[in-house]
N, C-alpha and C positions, 0 to 999 in steps of 0.2 A: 711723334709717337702715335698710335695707330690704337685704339680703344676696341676690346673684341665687345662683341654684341651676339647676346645668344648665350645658349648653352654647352661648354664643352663636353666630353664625351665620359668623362670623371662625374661629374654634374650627373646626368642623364643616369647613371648606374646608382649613385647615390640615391635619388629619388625612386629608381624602381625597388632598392632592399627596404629605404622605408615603408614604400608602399606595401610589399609581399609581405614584411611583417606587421604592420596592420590588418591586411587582410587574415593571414594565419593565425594571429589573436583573437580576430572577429567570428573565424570559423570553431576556433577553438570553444570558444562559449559558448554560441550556436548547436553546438553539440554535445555540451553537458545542459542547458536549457533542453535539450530532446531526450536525453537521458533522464531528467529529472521528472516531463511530464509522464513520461511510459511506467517512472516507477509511481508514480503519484496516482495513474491510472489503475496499474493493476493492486494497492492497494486498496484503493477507493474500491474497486470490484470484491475484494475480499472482504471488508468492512459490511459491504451488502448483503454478501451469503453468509455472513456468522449473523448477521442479524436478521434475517430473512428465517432461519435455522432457528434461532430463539423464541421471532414470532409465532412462528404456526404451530400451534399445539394439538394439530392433530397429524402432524409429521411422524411414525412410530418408528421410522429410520435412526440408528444413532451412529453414522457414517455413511457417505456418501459424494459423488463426484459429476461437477458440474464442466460442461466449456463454454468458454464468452470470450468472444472474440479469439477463437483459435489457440486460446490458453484454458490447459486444463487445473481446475482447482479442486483438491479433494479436500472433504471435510470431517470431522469427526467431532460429537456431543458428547457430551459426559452432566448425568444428570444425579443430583446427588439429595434425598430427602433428609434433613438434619434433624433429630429429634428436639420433638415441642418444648417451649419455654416455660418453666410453671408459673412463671408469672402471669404473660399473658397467651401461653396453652396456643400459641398460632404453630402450624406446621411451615415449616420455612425449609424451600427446595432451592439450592446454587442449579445454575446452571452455566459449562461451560464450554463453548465452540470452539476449535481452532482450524482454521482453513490454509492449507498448503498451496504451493506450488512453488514453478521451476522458475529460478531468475538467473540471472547472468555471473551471480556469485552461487550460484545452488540452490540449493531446498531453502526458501522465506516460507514463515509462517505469522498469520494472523491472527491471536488470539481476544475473545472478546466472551467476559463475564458478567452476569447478571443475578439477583436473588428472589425469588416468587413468595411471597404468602399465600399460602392454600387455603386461609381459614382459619377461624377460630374451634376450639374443640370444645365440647361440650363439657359443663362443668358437672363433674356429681358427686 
């Protein structure tokens, strides 16, 4: 009796479907990995411009529209001065950003809030 050696042609096809779905599971991830860092990037940009928008306080804009990197982000403030505490009489102002733009499911937005004390007021 005669022993085959090698691989038959059964064999050969076998190995190429495991291989293509290994491959096409590899690409698959590969490609929500690039999904994830695009959306992680243009958060991170958004995160900047609401706080970028916070810091400058001599900005007298309260909307406004930026592009980075070929995406445009618009923004809009909302500034709110809260009446003083009697207890300790400080002026306390919210303030609130939120930064738009266009993503692959529509309109994302980035909101980011913060609170100022103005000072104490004078006692009399």
């Amino acid at each position: 009796m005669r022993q085959d050696r090698g691989f038959a042609m059964a064999d050969a096809l076998i190995a190429l479907l495991l291989t293509s779905l290994f491959l096409s599971g590899l690409l698959s991830v590969n490609a929500t990995t690039l999904r994830t860092a695009v959306s992680g990037e243009t958060r991170l940009t958004a995160a900047l411009i609401a706080r970028a928008v916070i810091e400058d306080p001599s900005m007298r804009e309260d909307a406004g529209k930026v592009e980075v990197a070929g995406r445009t982000y618009t923004w809009q403030r909302d500034r709110q001065d809260l009446p003083p505490d009697m207890k300790d009489r400080a002026l306390l102002t919210t303030i609130s950003v939120a930064v738009h733009w266009q993503g692959r499911s529509g309109d994302l937005v980035y909101r980011l809030e913060t609170a100022r004390v103005k000072g104490r007021a004078h006692e009399g």
